[in-house]
C-alpha positions in Angstrom: 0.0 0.0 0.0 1.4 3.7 -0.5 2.9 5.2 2.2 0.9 7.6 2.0 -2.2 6.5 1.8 -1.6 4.3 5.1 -0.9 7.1 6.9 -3.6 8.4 6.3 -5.9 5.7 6.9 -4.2 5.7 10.3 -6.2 6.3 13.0 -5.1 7.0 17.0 -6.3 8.2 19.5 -3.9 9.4 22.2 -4.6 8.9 25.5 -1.4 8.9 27.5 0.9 12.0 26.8 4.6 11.7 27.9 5.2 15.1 28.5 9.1 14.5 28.9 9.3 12.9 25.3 10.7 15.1 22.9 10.8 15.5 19.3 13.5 16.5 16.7 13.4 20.4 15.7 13.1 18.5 11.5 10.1 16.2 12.9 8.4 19.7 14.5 9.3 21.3 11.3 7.6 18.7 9.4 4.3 18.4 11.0 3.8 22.2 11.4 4.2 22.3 7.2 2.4 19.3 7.0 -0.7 21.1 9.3 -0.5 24.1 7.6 -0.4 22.8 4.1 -3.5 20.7 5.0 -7.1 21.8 3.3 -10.0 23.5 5.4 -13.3 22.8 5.1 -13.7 26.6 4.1 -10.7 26.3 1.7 -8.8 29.2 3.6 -5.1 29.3 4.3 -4.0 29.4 7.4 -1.6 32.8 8.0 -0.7 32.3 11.3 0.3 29.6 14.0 0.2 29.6 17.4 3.3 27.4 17.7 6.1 30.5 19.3 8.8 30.3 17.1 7.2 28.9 14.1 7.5 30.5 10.6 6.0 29.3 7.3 8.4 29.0 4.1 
C-alpha cells in the first residue's frame, strides 16, 4: 500500500501524553508544514500559527 495513503488511513487516538518525550526540531518542522499545508473545510489558508517560534516557508 502507498505510504501515504496508510498514513492516512491511520487512525489514533492518544490517551497517554509523555510530557518528557521530545521530538527532533526537523520532525516539529515537518508536522507544522504538513498542518498548515493541509485543506480547510472553508478552503482558507492558514496565515498564522500559534506554535512560538514557528515561521512558514
Amino acid at each position: 500500500m502507498n505510504p501515504v495513503i496508510k498514513a492516512l488511513n491511520f487512525r489514533h487516538a492518544c490517551k497517554l501524553f509523555d510530557s518528557k518525550k521530545k521530538i527532533s526540531e526537523e520532525h516539529l518542522e515537518m508536522i507544522l508544514t504538513a498542518a498548515h499545508l493541509s485543506p480547510t473545510s472553508l478552503s482558507e489558508e492558514i496565515d498564522s500559527c500559534p506554535i512560538e517560534g514557528f515561521e512558514k516557508k
